[in-house]
C-alpha positions in Angstrom: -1.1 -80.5 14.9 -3.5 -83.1 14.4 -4.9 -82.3 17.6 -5.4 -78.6 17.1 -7.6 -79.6 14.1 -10.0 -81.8 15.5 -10.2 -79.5 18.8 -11.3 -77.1 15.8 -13.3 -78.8 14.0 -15.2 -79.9 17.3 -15.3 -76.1 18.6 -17.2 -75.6 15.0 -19.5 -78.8 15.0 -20.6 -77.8 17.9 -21.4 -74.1 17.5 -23.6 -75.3 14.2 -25.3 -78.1 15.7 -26.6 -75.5 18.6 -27.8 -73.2 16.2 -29.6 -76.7 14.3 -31.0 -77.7 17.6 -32.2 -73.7 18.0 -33.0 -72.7 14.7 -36.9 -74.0 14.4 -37.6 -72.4 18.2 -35.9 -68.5 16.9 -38.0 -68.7 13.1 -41.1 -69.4 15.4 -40.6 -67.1 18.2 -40.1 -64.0 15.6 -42.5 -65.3 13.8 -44.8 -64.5 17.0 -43.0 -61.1 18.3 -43.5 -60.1 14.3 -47.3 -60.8 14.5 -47.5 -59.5 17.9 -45.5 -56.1 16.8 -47.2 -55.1 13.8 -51.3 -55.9 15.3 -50.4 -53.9 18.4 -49.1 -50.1 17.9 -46.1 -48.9 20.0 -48.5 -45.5 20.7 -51.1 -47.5 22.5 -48.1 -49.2 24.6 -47.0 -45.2 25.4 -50.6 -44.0 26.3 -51.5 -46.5 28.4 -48.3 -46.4 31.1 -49.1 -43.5 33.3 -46.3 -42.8 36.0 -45.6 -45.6 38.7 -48.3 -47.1 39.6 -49.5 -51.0 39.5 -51.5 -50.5 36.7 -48.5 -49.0 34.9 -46.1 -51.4 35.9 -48.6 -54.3 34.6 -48.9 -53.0 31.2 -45.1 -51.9 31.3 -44.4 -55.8 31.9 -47.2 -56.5 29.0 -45.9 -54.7 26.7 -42.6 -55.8 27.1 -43.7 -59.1 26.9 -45.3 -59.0 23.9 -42.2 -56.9 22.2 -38.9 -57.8 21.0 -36.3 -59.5 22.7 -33.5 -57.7 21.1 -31.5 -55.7 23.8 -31.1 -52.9 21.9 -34.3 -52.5 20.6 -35.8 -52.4 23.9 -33.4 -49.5 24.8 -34.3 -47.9 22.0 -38.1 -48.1 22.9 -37.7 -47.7 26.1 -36.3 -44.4 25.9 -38.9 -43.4 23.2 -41.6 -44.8 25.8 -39.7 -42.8 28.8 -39.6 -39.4 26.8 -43.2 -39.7 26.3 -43.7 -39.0 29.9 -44.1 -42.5 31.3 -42.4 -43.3 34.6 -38.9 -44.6 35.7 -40.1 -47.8 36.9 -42.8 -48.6 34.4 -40.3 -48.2 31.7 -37.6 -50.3 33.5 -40.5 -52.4 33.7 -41.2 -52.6 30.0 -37.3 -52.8 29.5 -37.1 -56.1 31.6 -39.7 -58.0 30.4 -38.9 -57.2 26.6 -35.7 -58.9 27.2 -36.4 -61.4 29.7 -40.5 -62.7 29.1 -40.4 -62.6 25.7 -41.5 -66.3 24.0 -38.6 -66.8 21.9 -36.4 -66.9 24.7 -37.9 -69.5 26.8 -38.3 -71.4 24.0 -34.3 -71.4 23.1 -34.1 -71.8 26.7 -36.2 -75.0 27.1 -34.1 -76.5 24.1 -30.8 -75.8 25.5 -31.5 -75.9 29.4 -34.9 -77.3 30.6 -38.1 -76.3 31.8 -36.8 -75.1 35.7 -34.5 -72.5 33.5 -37.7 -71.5 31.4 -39.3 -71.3 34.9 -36.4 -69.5 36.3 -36.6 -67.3 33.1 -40.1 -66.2 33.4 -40.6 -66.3 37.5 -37.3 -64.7 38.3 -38.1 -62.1 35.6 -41.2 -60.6 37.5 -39.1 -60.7 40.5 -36.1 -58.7 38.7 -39.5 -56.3 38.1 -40.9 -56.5 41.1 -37.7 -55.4 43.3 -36.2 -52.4 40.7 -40.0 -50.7 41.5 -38.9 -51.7 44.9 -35.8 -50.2 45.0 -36.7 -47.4 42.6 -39.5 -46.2 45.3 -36.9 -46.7 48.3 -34.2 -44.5 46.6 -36.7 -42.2 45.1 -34.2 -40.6 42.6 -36.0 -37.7 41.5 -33.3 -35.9 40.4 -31.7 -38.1 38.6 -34.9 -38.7 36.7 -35.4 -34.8 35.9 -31.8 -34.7 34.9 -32.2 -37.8 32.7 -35.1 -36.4 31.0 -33.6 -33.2 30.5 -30.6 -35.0 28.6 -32.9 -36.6 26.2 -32.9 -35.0 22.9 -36.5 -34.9 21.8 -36.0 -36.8 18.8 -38.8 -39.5 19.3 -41.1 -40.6 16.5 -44.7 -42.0 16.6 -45.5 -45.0 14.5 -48.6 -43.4 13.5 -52.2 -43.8 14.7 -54.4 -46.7 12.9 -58.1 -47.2 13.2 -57.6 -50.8 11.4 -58.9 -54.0 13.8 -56.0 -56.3 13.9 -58.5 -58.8 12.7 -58.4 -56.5 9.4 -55.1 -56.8 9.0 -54.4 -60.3 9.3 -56.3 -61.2 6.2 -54.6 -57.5 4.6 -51.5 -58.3 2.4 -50.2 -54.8 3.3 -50.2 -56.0 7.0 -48.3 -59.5 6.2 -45.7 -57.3 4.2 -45.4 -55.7 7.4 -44.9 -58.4 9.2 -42.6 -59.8 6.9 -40.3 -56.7 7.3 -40.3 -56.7 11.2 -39.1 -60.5 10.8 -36.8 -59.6 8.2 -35.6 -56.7 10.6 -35.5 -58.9 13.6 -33.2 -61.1 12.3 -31.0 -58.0 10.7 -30.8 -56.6 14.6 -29.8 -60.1 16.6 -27.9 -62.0 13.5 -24.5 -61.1 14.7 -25.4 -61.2 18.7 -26.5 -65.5 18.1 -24.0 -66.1 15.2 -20.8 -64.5 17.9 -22.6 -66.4 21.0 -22.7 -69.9 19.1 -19.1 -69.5 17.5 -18.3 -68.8 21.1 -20.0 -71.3 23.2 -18.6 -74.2 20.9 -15.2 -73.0 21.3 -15.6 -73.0 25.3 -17.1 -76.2 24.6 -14.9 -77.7 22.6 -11.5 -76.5 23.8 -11.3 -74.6 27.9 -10.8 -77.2 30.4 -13.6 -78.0 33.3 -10.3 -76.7 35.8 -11.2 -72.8 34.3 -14.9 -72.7 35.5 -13.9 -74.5 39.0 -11.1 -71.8 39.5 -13.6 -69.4 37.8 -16.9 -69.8 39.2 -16.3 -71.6 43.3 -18.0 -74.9 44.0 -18.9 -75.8 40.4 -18.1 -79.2 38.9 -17.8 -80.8 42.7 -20.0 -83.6 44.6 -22.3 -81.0 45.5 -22.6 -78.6 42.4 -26.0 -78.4 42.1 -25.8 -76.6 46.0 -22.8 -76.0 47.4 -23.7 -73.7 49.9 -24.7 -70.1 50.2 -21.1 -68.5 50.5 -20.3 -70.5 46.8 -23.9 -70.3 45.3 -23.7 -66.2 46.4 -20.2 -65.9 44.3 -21.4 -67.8 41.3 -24.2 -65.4 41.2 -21.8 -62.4 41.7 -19.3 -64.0 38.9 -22.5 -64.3 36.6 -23.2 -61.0 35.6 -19.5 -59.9 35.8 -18.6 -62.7 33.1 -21.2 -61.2 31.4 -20.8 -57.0 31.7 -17.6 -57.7 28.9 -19.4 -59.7 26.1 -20.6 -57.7 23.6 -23.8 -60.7 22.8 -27.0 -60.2 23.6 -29.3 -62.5 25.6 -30.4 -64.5 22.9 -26.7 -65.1 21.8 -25.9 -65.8 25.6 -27.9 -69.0 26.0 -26.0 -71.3 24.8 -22.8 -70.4 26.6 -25.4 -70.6 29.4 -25.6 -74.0 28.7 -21.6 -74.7 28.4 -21.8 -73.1 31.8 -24.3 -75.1 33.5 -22.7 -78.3 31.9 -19.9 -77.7 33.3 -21.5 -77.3 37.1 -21.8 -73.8 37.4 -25.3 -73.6 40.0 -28.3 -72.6 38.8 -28.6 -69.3 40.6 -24.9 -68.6 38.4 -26.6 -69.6 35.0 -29.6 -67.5 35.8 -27.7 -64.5 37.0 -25.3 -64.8 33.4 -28.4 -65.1 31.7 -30.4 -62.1 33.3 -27.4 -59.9 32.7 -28.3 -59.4 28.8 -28.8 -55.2 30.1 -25.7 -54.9 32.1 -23.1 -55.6 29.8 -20.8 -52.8 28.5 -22.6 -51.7 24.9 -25.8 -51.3 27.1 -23.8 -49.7 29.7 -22.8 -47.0 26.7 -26.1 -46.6 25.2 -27.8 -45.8 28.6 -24.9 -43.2 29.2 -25.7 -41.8 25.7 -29.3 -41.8 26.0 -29.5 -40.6 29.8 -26.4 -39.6 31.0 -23.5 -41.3 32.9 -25.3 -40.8 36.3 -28.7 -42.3 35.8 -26.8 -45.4 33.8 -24.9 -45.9 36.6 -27.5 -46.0 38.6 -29.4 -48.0 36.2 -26.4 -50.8 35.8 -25.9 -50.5 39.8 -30.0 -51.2 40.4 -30.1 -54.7 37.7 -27.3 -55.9 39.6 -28.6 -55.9 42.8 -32.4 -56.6 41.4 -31.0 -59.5 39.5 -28.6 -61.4 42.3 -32.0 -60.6 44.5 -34.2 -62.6 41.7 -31.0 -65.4 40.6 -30.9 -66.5 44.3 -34.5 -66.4 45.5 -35.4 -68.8 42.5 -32.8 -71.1 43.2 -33.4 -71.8 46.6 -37.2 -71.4 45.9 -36.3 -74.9 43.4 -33.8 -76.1 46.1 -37.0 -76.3 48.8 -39.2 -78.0 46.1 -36.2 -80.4 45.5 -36.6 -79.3 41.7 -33.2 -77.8 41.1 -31.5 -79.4 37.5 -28.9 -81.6 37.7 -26.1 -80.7 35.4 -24.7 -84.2 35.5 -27.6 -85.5 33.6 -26.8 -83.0 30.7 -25.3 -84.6 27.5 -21.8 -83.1 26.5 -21.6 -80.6 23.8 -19.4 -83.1 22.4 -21.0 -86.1 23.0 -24.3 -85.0 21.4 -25.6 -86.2 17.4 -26.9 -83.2 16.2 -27.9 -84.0 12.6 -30.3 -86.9 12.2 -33.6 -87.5 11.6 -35.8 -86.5 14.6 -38.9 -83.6 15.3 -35.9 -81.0 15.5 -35.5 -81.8 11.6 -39.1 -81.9 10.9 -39.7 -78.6 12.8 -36.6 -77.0 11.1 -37.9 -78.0 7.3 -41.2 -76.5 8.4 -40.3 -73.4 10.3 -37.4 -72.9 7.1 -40.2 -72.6 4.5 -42.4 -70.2 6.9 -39.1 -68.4 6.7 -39.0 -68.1 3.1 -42.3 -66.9 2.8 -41.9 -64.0 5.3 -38.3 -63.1 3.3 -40.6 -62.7 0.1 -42.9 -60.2 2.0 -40.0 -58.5 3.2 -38.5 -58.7 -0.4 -42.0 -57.9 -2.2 -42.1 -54.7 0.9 -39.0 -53.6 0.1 -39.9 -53.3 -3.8 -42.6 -51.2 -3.1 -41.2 -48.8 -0.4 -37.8 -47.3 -0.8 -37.4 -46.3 2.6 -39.1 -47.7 5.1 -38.5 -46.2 9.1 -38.8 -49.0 12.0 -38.1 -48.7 15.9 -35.2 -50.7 16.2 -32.7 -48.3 15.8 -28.9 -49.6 16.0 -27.2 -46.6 15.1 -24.8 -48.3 12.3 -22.0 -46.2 13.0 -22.0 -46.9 16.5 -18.6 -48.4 17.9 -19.9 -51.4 19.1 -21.7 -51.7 15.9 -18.6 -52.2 14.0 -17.3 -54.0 16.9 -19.6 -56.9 16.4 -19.4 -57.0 12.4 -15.8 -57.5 13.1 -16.6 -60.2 15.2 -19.3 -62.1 13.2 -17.0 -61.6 10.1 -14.1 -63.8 12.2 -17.4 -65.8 13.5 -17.8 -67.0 9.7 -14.3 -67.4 9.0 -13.5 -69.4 12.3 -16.5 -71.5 11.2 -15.7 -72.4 7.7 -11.7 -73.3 8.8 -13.5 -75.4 11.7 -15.6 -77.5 8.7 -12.6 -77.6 6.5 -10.2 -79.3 9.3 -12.5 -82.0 9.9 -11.6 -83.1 5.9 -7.6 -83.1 6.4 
């Protein structure tokens, strides 16, 4: 019994001292996307994609870059960026890079991973670009786009034209109210996705044997983990997204299970294909069938797969001819890691805490002044998978607190 309690209280050290070791890098980086969000108008983004050409598929990759990095909310925009006329690949474009070059992400990943993944992150996530246009031109599917447009019900809404500079607005109180609102909403969209992935990933930590991921994901964990050849690198890459298709976290939530992964031995080419596959898992899988139909989100689901084993293994063996490829032998264990002292992680996190509490008072000062408020991220609350992940979250928190309380028995 004894046992089963510190294995517990371990799992739940470990889940919060991830988040600790995170927590400075997500206040900052929706710090940014919130800046970023309210200065630059979503009806700009839809104007200036045209159909499928290289000028559309740069801005498409712009914009998503400078969006959110909330799964969701970049299927939600991307649809309402699709039904304005834009084309198939410039909003797969936009779709990508919202959820793969956004800044918050690579700065979770550097913390957790390491600058090849944040390379990895950011190179491979043009490529994943770069070959759906590819493959969208090869298989031309017209038809599917027609009918997928046809499914759509017209329900889109503008955010409004504005003549205001965003040099106007920053020094606008209005404008930082704003801003503090998109944070605020930000956090209210990916709360549950990083609170489930942390719970998770210090419970993998903390309690499945290194014998699962060896039986789980071939070659990892062995003299030669880092590259173990093509045939085992190739199934790691394949097992990557599948682990990933059935967890209901988004790719924010999925880095540090990344990391459990990866210090464990799984290749790089594995991490990065379980990381890239934030827009394959099952809710996405749902919500492209609802927005587009079940034929264009399977072909959707079947084109990501192939576009990102294509980008997972061309970076890896792009770092293996450098002779950059990570090490996982040099990463600390989860368990053999001292979370809480007094380093620049604390100093950032009491820093980036109060800028925090300043943008919750905009919200809160907002949110007195406007009863109803309408912004793009749209969940739909009564969704399913919705309910599915306040469940979760709610057994996140209890899991947590019964972890803390059986390190005091």
């Amino acid at each position: 019994m004894q046992d089963v309690l510190q294995a517990w209280n371990a799992a739940a050290t470990t889940s919060l001292g991830f988040f600790w070791m995170a927590l400075w890098a997500f206040i900052l980086g929706y710090l940014i996307s919130s800046l970023i969000q309210v200065l630059v108008t979503r009806e700009r983004m839809q104007k200036a994609m045209g159909k499928d050409g290289p000028r559309s598929m740069l801005l498409g990759t712009f914009f998503g870059f400078i969006s959110s990095s909330c799964s969701f909310s970049a299927l939600s925009t991307t649809r309402a960026i699709f039904n304005k006329g834009a084309g198939l690949a410039p909003s797969m474009a936009f779709m990508l890079a919202s959820t793969n070059l956004v800044i918050e992400l690579g700065m979770v990943i550097a913390i957790f991973l390491g600058w090849q993944f944040v390379v990895g992150e950011y190179v491979g996530g043009i490529i994943l670009i770069l070959v759906s246009w590819l493959l969208i031109r090869i298989t031309r599917p017209r038809r599917l786009e027609a009918q997928a447009r046809k499914h759509q019900a017209d329900t889109d809404e503008d955010d409004g034209k504005s003549d205001i500079s965003w040099q106007q607005k920053l020094v606008s109180l209005q404008s930082w109210q704003n801003i503090g609102q998109t944070y605020v909403m930000e956090w209210q969209m990916v709360w549950r996705d990083v609170l489930i992935g942390f719970t998770v990933a210090g419970m993998i930590s903390a309690m499945v044997p290194d014998s699962f991921f060896q039986a789980m994901f071939i070659g990892s964990g062995g003299e030669n983990a880092a590259n173990p050849g093509f045939l085992a690198v190739l199934a790691q890459t394949l097992v990557g997204p599948l682990a990933a298709f059935f967890t209901f976290i988004g790719s924010m939530g999925n880095i540090p299970l990344a990391a459990v992964l990866f210090g464990q031995g799984v290749t790089f080419a594995g991490v990065m294909a379980f990381i890239f596959s934030d827009l394959v898992v099952l809710p996405v899988l749902r919500i492209n069938a609802r927005y587009y139909g079940w034929k264009m989100a399977l072909y959707l689901l079947a084109l990501m797969l192939v576009a990102i084993v294509i980008a997972a293994l061309s970076m890896h063996y792009a770092l293996a001819a450098l002779g950059m490829l990570p090490d996982f032998s040099a990463v600390t264990a989860p368990g053999e890691r001292e979370y809480f002292k007094l380093n620049y992680q604390l100093v950032m996190n009491v820093i980036m805490f109060t800028v925090n509490l300043a943008l919750v008072w905009l919200w809160y000062k907002a949110r007195a002044n406007r009863h109803a408020h309408h912004h793009d991220h749209d969940h739909d609350g009564s969704s399913l998978t919705d309910k599915v992940l306040s469940a979760l979250a709610a057994l996140s928190v209890v899991w947590l607190s019964g972890g803390l309380i059986a390190g005091l028995v």
